[in-house]
PDB file of the backbone (N, CA, C, O) and the ligand in Angstrom, with CONECT records:
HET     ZN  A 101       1
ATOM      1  N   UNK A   1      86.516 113.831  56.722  1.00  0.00           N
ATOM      2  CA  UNK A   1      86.988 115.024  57.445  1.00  0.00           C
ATOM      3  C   UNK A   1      86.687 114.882  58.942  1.00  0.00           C
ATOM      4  O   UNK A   1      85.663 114.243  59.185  1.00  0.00           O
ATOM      5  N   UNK A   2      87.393 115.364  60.023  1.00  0.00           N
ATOM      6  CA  UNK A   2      87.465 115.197  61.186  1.00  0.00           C
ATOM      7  C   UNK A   2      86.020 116.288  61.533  1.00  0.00           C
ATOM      8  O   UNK A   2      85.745 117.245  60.809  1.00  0.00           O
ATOM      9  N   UNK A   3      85.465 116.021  62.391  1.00  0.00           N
ATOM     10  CA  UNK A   3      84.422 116.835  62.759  1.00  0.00           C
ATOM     11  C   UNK A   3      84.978 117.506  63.803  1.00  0.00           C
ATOM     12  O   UNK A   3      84.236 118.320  64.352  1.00  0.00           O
ATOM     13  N   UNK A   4      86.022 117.393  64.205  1.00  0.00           N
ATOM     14  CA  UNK A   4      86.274 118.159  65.821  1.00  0.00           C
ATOM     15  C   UNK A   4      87.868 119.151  64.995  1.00  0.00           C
ATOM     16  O   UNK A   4      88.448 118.906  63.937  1.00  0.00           O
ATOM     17  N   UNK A   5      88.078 120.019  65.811  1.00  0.00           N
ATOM     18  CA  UNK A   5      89.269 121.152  65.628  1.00  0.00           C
ATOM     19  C   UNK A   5      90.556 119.991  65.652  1.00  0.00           C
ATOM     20  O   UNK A   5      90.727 119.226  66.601  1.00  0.00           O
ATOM     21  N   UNK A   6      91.273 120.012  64.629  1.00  0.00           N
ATOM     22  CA  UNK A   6      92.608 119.531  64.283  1.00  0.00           C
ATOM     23  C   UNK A   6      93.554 120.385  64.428  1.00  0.00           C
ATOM     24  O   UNK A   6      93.592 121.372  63.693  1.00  0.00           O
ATOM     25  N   UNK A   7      94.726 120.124  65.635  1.00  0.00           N
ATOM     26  CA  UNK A   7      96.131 120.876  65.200  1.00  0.00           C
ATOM     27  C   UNK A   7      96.426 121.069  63.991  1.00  0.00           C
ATOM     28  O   UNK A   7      95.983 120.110  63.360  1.00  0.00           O
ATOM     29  N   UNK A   8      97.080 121.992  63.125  1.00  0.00           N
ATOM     30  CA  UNK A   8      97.544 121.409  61.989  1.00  0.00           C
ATOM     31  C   UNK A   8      99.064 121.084  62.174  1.00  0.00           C
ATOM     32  O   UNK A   8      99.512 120.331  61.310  1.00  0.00           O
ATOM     33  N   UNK A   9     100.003 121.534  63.197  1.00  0.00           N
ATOM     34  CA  UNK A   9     100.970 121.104  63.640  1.00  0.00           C
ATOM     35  C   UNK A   9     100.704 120.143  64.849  1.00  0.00           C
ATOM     36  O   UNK A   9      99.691 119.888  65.499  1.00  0.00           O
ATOM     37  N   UNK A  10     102.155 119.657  64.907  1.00  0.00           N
ATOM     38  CA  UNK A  10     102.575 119.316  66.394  1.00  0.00           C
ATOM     39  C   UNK A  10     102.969 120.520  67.288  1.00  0.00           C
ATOM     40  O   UNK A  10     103.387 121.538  66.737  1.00  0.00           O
ATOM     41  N   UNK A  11     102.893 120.480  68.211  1.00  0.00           N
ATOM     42  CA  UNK A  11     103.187 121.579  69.121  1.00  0.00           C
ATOM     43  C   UNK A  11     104.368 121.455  70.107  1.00  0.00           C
ATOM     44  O   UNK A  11     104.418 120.667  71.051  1.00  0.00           O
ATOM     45  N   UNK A  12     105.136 122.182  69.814  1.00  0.00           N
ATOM     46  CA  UNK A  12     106.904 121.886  70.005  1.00  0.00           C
ATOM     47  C   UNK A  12     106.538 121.238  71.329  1.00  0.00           C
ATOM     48  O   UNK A  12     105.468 120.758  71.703  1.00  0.00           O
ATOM     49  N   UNK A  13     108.107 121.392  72.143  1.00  0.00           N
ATOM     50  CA  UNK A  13     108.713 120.855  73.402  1.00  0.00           C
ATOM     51  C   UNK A  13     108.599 122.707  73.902  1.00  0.00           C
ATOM     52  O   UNK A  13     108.354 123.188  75.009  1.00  0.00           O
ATOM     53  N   UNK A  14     108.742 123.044  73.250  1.00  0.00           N
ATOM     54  CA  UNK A  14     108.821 124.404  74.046  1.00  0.00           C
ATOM     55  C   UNK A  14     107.324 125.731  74.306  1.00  0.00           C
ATOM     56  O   UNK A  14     106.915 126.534  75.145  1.00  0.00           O
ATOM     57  N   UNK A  15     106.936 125.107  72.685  1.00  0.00           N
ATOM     58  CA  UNK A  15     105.741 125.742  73.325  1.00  0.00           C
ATOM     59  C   UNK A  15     104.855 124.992  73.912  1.00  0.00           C
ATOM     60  O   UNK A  15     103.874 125.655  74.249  1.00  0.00           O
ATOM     61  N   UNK A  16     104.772 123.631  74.237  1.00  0.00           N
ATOM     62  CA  UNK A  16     104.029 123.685  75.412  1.00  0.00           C
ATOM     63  C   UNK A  16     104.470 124.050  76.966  1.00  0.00           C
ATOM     64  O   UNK A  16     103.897 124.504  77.956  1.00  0.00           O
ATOM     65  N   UNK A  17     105.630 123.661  76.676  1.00  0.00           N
ATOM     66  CA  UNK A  17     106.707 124.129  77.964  1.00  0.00           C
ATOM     67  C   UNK A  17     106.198 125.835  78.555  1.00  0.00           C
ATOM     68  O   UNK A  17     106.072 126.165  79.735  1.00  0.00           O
ATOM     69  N   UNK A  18     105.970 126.740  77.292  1.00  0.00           N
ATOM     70  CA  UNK A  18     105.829 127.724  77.952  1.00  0.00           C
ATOM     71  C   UNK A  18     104.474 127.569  78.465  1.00  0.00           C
ATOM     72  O   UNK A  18     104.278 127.802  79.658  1.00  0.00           O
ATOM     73  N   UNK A  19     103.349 127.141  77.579  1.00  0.00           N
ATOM     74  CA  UNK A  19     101.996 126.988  78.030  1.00  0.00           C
ATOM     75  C   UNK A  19     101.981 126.832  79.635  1.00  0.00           C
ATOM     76  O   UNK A  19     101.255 127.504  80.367  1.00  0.00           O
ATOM     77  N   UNK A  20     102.819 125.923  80.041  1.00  0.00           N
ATOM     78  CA  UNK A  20     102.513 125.059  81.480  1.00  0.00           C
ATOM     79  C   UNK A  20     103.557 125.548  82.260  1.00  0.00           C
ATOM     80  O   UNK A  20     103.790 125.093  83.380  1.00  0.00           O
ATOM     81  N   UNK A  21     104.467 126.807  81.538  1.00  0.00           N
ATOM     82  CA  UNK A  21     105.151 127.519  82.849  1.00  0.00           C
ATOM     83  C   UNK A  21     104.418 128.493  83.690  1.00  0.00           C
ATOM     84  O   UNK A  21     104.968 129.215  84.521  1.00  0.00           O
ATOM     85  N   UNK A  22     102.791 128.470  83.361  1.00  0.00           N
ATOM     86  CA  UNK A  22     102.394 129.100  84.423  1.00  0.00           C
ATOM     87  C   UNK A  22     101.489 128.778  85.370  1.00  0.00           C
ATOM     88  O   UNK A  22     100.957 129.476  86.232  1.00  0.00           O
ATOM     89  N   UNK A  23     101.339 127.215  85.006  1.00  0.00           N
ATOM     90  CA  UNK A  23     100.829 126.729  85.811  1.00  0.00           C
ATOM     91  C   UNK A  23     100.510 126.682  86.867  1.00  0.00           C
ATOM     92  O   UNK A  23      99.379 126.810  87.336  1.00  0.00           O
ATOM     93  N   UNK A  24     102.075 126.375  87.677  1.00  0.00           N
ATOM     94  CA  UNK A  24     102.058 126.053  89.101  1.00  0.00           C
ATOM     95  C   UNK A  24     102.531 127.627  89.971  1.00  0.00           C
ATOM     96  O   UNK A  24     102.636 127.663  91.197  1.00  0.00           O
ATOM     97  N   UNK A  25     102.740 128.676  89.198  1.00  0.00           N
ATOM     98  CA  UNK A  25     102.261 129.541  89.849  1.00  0.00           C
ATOM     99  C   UNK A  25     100.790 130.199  90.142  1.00  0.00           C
ATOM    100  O   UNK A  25     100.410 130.963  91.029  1.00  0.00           O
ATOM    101  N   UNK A  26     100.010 129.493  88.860  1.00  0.00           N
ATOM    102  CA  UNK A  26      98.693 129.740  89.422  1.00  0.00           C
ATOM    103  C   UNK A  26      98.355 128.972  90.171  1.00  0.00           C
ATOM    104  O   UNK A  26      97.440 129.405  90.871  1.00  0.00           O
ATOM    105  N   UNK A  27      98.691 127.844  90.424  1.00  0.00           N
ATOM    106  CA  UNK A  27      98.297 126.352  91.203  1.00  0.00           C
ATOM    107  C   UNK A  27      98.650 127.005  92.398  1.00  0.00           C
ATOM    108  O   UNK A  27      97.670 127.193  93.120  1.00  0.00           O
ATOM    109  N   UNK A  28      99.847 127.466  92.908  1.00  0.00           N
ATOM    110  CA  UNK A  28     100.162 127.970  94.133  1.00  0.00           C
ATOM    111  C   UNK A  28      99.378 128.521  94.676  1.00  0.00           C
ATOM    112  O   UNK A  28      98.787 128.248  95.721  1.00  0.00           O
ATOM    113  N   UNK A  29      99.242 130.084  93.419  1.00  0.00           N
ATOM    114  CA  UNK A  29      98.118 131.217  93.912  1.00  0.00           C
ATOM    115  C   UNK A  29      96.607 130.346  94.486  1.00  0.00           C
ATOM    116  O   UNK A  29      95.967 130.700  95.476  1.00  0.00           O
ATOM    117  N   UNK A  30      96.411 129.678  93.987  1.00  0.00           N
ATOM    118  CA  UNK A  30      94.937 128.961  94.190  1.00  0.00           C
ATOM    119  C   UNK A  30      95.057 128.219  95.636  1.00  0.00           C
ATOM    120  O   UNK A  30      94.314 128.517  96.572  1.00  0.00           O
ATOM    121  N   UNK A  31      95.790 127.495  95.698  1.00  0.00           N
ATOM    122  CA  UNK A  31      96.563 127.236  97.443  1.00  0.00           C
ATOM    123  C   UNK A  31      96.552 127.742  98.115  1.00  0.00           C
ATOM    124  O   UNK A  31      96.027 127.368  99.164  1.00  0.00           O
ATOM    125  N   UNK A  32      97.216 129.152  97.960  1.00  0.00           N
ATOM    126  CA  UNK A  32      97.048 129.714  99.032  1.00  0.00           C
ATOM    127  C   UNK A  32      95.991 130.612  99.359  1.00  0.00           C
ATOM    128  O   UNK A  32      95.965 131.381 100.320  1.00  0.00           O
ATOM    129  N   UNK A  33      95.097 130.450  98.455  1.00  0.00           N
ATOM    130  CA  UNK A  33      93.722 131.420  98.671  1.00  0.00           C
ATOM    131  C   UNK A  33      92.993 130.363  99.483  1.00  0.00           C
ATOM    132  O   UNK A  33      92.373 130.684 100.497  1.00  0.00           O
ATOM    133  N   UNK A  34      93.047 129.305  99.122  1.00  0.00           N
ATOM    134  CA  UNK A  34      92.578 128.304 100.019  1.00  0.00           C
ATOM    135  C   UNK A  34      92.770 127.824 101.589  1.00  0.00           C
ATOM    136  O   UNK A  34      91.879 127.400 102.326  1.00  0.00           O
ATOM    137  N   UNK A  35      94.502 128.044 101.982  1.00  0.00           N
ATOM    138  CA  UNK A  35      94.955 127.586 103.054  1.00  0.00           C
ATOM    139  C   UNK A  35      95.315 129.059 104.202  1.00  0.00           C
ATOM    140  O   UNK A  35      96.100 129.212 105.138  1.00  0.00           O
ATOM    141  N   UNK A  36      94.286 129.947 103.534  1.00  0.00           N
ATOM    142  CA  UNK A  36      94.626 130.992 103.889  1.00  0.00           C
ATOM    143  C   UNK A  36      93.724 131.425 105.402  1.00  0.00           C
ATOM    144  O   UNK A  36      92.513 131.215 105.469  1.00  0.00           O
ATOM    145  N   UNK A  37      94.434 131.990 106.457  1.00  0.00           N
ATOM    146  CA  UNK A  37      93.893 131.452 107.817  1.00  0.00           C
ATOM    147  C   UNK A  37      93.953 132.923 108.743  1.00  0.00           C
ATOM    148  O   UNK A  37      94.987 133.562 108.547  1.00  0.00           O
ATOM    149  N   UNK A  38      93.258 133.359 109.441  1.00  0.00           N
ATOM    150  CA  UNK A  38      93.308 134.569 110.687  1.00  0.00           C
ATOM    151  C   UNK A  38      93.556 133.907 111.816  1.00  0.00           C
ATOM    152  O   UNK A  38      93.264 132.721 111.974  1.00  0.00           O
ATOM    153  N   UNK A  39      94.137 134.667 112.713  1.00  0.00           N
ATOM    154  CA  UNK A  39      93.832 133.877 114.220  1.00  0.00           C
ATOM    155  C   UNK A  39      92.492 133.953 114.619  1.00  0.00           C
ATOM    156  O   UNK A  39      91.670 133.769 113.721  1.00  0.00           O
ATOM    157  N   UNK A  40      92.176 134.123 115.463  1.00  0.00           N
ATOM    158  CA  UNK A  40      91.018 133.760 116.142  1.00  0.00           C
ATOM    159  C   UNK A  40      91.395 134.786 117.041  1.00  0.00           C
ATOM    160  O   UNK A  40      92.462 135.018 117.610  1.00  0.00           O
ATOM    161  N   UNK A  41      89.883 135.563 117.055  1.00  0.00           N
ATOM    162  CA  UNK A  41      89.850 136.941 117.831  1.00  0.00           C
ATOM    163  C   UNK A  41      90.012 136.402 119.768  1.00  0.00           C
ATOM    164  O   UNK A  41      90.590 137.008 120.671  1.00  0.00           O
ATOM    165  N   UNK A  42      89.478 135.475 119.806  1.00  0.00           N
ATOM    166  CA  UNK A  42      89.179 134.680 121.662  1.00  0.00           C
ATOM    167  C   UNK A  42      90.506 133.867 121.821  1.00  0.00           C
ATOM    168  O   UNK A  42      91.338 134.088 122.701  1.00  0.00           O
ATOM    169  N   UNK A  43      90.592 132.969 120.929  1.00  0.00           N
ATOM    170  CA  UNK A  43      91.985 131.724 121.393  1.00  0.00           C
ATOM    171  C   UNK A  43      93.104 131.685 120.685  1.00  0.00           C
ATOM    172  O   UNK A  43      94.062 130.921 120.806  1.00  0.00           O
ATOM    173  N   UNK A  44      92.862 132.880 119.657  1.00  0.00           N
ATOM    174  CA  UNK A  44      94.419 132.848 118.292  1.00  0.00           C
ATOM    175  C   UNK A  44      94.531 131.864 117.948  1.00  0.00           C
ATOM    176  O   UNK A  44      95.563 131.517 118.522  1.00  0.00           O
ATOM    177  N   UNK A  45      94.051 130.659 117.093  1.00  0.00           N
ATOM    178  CA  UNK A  45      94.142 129.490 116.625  1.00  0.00           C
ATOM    179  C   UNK A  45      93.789 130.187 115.502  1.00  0.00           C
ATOM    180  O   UNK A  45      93.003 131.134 115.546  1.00  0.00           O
ATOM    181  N   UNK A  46      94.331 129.775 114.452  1.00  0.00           N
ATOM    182  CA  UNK A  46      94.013 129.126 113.142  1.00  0.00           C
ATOM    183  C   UNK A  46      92.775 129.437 112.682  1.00  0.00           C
ATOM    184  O   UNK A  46      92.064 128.974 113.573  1.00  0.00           O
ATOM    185  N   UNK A  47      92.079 129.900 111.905  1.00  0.00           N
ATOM    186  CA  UNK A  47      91.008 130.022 111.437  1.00  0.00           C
ATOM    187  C   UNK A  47      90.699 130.540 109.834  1.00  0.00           C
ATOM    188  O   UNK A  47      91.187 131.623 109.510  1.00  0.00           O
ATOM    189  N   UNK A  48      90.044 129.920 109.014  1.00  0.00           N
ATOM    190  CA  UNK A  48      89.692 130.535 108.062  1.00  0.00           C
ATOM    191  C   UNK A  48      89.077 132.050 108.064  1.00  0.00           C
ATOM    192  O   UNK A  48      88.776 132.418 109.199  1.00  0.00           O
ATOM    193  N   UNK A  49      88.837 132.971 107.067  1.00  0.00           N
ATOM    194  CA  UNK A  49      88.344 134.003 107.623  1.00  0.00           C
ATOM    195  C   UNK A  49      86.447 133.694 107.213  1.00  0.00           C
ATOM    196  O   UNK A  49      85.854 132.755 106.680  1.00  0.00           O
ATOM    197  N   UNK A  50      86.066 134.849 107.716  1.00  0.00           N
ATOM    198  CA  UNK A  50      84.505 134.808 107.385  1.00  0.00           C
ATOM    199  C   UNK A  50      84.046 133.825 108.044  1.00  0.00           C
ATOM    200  O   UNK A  50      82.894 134.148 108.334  1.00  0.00           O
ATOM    201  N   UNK A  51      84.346 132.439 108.606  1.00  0.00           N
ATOM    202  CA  UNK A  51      83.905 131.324 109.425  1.00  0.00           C
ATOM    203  C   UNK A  51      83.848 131.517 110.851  1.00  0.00           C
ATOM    204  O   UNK A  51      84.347 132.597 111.164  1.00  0.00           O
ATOM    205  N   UNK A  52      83.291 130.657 112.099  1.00  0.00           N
ATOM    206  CA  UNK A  52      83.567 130.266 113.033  1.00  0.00           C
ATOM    207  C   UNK A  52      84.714 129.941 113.553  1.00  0.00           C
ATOM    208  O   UNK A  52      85.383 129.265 112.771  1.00  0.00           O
ATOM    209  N   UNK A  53      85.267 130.165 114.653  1.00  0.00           N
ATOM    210  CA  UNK A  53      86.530 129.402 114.744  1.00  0.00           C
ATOM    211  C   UNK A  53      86.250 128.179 115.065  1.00  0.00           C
ATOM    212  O   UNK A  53      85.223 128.200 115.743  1.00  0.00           O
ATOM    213  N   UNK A  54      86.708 126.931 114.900  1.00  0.00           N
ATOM    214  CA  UNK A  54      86.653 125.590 115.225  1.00  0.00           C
ATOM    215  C   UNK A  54      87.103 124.909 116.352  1.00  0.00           C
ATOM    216  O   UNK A  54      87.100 123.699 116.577  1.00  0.00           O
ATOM    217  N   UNK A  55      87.498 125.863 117.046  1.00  0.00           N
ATOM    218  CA  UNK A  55      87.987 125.358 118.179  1.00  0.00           C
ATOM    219  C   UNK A  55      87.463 126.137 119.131  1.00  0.00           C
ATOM    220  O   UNK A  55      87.407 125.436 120.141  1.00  0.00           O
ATOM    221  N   UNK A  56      86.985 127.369 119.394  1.00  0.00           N
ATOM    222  CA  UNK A  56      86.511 128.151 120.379  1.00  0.00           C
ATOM    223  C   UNK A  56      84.535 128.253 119.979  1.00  0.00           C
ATOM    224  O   UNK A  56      83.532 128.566 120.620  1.00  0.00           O
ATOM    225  N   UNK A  57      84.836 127.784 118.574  1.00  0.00           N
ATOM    226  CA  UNK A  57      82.994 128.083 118.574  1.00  0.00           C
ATOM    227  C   UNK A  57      82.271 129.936 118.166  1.00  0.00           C
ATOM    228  O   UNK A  57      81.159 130.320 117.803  1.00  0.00           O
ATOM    229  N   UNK A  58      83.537 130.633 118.456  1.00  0.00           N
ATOM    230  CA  UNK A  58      83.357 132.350 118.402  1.00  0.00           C
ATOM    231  C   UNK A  58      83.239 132.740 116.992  1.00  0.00           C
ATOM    232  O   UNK A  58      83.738 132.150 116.034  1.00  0.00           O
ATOM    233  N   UNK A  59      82.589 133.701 116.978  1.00  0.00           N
ATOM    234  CA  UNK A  59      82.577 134.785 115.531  1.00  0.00           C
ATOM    235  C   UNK A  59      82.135 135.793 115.648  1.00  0.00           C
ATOM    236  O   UNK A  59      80.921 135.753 115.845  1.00  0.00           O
ATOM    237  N   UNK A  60      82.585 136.810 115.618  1.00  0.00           N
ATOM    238  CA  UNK A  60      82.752 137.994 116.183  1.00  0.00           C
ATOM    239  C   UNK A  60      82.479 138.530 117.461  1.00  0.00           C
ATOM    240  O   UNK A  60      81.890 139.605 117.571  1.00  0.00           O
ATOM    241  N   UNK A  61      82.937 137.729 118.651  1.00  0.00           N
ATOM    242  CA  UNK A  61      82.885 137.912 119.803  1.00  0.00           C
ATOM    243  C   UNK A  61      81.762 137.411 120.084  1.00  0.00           C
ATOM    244  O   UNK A  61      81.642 137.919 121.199  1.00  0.00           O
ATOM    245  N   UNK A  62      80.842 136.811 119.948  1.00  0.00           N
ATOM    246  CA  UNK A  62      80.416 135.481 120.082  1.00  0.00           C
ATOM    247  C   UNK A  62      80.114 134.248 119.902  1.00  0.00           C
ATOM    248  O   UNK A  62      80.836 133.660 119.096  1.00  0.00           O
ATOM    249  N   UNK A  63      79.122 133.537 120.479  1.00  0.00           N
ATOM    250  CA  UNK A  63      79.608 132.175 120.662  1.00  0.00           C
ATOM    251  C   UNK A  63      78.487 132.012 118.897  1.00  0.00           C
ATOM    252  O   UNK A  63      77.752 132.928 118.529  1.00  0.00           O
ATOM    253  N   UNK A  64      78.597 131.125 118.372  1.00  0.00           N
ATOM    254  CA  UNK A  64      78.025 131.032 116.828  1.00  0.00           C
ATOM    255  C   UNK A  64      77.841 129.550 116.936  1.00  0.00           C
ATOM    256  O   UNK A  64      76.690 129.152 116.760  1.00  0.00           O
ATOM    257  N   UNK A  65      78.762 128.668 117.191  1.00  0.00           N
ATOM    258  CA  UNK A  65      78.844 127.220 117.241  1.00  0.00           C
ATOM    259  C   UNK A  65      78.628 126.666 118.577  1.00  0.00           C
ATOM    260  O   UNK A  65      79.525 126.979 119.360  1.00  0.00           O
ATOM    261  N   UNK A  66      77.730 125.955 119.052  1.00  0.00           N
ATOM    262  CA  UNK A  66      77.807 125.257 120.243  1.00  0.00           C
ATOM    263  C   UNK A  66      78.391 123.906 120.031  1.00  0.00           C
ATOM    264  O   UNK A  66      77.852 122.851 119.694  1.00  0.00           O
ATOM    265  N   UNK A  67      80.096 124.308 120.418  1.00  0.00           N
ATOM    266  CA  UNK A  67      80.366 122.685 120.366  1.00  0.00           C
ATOM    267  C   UNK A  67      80.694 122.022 121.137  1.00  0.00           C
ATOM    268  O   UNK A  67      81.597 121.201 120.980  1.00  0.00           O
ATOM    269  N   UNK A  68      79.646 122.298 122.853  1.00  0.00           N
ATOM    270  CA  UNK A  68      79.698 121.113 123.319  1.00  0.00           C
ATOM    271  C   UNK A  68      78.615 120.192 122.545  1.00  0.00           C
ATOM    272  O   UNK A  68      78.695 118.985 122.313  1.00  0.00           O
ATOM    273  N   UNK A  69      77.673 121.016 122.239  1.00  0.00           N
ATOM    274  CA  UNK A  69      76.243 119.752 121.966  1.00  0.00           C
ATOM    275  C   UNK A  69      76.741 119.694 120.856  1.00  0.00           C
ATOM    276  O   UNK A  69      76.801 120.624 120.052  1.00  0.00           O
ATOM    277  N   UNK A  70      77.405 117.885 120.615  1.00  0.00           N
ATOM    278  CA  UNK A  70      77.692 117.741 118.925  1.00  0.00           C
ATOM    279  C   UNK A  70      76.632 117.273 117.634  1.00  0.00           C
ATOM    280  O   UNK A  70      76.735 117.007 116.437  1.00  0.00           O
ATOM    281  N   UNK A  71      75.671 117.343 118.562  1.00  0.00           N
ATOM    282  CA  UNK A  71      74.551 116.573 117.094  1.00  0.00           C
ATOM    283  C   UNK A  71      74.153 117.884 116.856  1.00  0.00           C
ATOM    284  O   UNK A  71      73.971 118.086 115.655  1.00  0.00           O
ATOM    285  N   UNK A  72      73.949 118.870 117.589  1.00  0.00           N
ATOM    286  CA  UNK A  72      73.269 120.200 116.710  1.00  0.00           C
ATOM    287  C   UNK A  72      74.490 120.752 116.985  1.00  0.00           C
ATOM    288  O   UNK A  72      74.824 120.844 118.166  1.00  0.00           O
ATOM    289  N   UNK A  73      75.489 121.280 115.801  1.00  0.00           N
ATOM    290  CA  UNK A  73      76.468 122.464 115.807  1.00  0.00           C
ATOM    291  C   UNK A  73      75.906 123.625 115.465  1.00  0.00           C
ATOM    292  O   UNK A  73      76.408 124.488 116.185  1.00  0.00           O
ATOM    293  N   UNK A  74      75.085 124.114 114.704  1.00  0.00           N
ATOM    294  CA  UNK A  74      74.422 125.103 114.705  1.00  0.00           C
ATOM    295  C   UNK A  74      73.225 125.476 115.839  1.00  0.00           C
ATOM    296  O   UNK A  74      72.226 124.833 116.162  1.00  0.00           O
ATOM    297  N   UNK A  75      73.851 127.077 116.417  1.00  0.00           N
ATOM    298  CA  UNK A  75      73.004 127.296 117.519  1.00  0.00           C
ATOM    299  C   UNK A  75      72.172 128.386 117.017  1.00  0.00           C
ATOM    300  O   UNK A  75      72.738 129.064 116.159  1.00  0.00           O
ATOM    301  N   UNK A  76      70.920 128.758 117.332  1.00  0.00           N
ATOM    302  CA  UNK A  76      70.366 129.828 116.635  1.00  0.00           C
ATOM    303  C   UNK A  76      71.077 130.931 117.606  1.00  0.00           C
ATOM    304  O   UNK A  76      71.675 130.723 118.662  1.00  0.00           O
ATOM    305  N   UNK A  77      70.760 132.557 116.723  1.00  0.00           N
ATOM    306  CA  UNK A  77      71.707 133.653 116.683  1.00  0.00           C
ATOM    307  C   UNK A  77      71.254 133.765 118.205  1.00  0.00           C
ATOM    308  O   UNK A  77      70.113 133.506 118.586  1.00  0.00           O
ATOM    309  N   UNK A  78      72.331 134.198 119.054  1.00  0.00           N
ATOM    310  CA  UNK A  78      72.339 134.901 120.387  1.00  0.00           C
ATOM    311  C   UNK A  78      72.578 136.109 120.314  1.00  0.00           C
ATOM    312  O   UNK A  78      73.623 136.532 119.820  1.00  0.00           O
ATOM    313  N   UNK A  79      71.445 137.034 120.900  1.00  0.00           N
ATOM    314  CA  UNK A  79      71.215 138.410 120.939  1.00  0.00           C
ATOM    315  C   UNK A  79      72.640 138.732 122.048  1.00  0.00           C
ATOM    316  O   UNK A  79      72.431 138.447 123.227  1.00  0.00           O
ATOM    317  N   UNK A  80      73.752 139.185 121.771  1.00  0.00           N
ATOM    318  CA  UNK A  80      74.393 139.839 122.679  1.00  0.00           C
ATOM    319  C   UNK A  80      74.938 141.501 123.028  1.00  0.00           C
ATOM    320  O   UNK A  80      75.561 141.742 124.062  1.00  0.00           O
TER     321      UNK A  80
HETATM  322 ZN    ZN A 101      88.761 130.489 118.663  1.00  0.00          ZN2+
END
C-alpha cells in the first residue's frame, strides 16, 4: 500500500485547467503589490511606500538616508 495520499483518478484536462485559471490573476495581484510605488513627497520619483526615497534620501520631510556618505547609509534620527 502506498503510504502517501493517492489520486484515485486522473484529473481531467479541464479540471486542472480550471485549478490554474486562477493563477495568474493571483500572480498579477501579487505583482502588483510588489511593484507598487508613491512619488516622492521632495523629488516625485518613484518610491515604494513606507521606505526612504532612493534618490532624494527623504521620509517624511526629512533627510533619513545620507547618501552622500556611501559606507554608512543609515544616519541616526535627526531631530527636526
Ligand atoms: Zn525623493
Amino acid at each position: 500500500m502506498a503510504k502517501h495520499p493517492v489520486p484515485k483518478r486522473r484529473a481531467s484536462a479541464t479540471r486542472g485547467g480550471r485549478r490554474y485559471s486562477t493563477w495568474k490573476s493571483k500572480e498579477l495581484k501579487r505583482l502588483a503589490k510588489i511593484s507598487k510605488t508613491v512619488p516622492c513627497t521632495k523629488c516625485k520619483s518613484p518610491r515604494r511606500p513606507h521606505t526612504a526615497c532612493p534618490v532624494c534620501g527623504y521620509y517624511r520631510g526629512r533627510v533619513v538616508v545620507d547618501l552622500a556618505a556611501k559606507d554608512t547609509k543609515k544616519v541616526s534620527k535627526v531631530k527636526a
